[in-house]
Structures are given as structure tokens and as C-alpha cells.
C-alpha positions in Angstrom: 216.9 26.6 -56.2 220.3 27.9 -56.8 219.3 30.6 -58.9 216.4 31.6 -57.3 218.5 32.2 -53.7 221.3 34.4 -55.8 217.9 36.3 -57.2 217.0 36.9 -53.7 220.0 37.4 -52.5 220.8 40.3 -55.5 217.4 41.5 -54.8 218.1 41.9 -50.9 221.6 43.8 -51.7 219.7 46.2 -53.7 220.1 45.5 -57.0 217.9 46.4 -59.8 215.3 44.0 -61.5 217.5 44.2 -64.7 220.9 43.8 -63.6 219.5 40.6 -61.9 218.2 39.5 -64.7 221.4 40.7 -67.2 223.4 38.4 -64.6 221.5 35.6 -64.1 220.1 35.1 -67.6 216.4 34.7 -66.2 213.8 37.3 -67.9 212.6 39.9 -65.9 209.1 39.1 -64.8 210.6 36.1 -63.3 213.1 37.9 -61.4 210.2 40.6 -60.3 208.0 36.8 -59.7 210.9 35.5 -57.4 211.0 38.9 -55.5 207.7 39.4 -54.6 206.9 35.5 -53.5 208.0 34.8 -50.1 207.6 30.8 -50.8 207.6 28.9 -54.0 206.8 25.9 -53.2 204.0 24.0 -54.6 200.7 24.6 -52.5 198.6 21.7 -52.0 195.6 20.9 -54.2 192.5 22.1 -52.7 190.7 18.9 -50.8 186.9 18.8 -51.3 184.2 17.3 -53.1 183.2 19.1 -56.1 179.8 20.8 -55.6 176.7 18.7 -57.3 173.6 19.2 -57.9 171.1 18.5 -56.7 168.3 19.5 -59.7 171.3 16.7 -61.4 171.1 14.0 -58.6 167.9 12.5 -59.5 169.1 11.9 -63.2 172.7 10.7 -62.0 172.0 6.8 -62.3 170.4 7.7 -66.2 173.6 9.5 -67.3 176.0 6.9 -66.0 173.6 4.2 -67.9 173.7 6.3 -71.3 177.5 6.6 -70.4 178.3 2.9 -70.6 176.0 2.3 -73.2 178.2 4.4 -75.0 181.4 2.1 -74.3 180.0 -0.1 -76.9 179.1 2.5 -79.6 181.8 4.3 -82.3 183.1 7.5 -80.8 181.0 9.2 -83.5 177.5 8.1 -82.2 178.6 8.8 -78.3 176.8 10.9 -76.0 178.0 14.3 -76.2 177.0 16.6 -73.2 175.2 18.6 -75.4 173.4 15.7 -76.4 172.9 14.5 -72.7 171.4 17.4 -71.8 168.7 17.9 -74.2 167.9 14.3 -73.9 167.4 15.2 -70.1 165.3 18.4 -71.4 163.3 16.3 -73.9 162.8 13.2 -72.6 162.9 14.1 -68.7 161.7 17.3 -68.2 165.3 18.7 -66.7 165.5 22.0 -65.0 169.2 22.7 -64.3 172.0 24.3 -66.7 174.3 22.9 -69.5 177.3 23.5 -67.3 176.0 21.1 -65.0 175.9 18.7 -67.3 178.7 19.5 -69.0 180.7 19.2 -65.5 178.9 15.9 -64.7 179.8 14.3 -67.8 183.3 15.1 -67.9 183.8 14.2 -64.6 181.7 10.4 -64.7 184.2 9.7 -68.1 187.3 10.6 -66.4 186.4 8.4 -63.3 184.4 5.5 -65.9 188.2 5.6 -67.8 190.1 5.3 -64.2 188.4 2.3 -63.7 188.4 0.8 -67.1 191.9 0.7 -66.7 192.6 -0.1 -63.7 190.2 -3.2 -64.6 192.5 -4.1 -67.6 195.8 -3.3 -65.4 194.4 -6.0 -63.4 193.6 -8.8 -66.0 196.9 -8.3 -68.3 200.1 -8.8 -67.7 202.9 -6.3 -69.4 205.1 -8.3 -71.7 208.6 -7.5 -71.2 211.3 -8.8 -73.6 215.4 -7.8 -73.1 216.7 -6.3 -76.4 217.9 -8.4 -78.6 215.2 -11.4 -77.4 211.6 -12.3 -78.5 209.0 -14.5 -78.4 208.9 -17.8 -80.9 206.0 -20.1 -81.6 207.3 -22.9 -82.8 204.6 -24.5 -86.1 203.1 -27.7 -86.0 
């Protein structure tokens, strides 16, 4: 923050974008970034549901079944959205677009992952050894 206030402060006195930079050691389009912004800090993520469809929400329940089917299955015979979606074209008769899908997908596997491991956080416990120590099982 340092830097960025003797920028400013350079910037204010009237000093050119290069000679900031020349004396700061910062590249140019940064100085010319921390001139023009009047606040740097981070803005808050936007807060709202992600829009769904609702061509998608009848078929919701069947994705998220074919989903944790496919927790059982190699990665190589998984459900790919492509494959989702013209399984929802074929077999369903599915109106809406691949994006849709595509989003839908992504999404349920990010969440189904969230609370895959936050299942197994619950039912392990870390093991934790100080250097230099381990674990022995003594033989019958």
C-alpha cells in the first residue's frame, strides 16, 4: 500500500506516468491503473442465485441421479455434459440449450464434491505425527 500512496502521491505532484514508474520500479500500465482507480480494494462478490431454468427444472432430479451413478463408474465412462444433454434430447425429448446443461452440470459436481468432502472430513480423522516420530504395530 506503500507504493501505491507514493504513486498517488507522484501522480498528484504532477509527475509523468514514466518517471513514476522509472522511480518506483512498477510498469507503466500499473502506474496509469493506480491513477485512474479511486479505490482498490477488493469489491465484494456479487450475491445471487444463479439464474436456472426452467425448460432444465423438470429434468433436475434425472441429472443429479446420472451424476451419482457416475461416482461409481471410471472417470472414462462418466457423464460428460455433452453426453447429458443428448441423453436429455434422445431419451427425454429436451428443449433447452447445451450451455444450460453445460452450466447445470458443472455446477451439481462442484456442489456433489463439496459435500463428498465435507462427508469424509467428518468421518476421518487427520493423522498428525511430530518429526522424527511414527506409528509402530507391534507383530504377533
Amino acid at each position: 500500500m506503500d507504493k501505491i500512496d507514493d504513486i498517488r502521491k507522484l501522480g498528484r505532484n504532477g509527475a509523468t506516468v514514466a518517471s513514476i514508474a522509472r522511480d518506483t520500479g512498477v510498469s507503466e500500465p500499473t502506474v496509469r491503473k493506480y491513477l485512474r482507480e479511486p479505490d482498490l480494494s477488493e469489491r465484494p462478490p456479487a450475491v445471487g442465485r444463479a439464474p436456472e431454468s426452467p425448460l432444465l427444472e423438470p429434468f433436475a432430479g434425472l441429472i443429479d441421479s446420472w451424476l451419482l451413478e457416475d461416482r461409481r463408474c471410471w472417470f472414462k465412462q462418466r457423464h460428460t455434459a455433452k453426453r447429458v444433454y443428448d441423453r436429455l434430447v434422445g431419451e427425454k425429448g429436451f428443449e433447452g440449450s447445451y450451455t444450460t446443461v453445460q452450466r447445470y452440470v458443472r455446477r451439481r459436481r462442484e456442489e456433489l464434491a463439496a459435500e463428498l468432502d465435507a462427508r469424509e472430513a467428518q468421518g476421518f480423522l487427520l493423522l498428525d505425527w511430530l518429526p522424527g516420530e511414527c506409528q509402530v504395530i507391534p507383530l504377533p
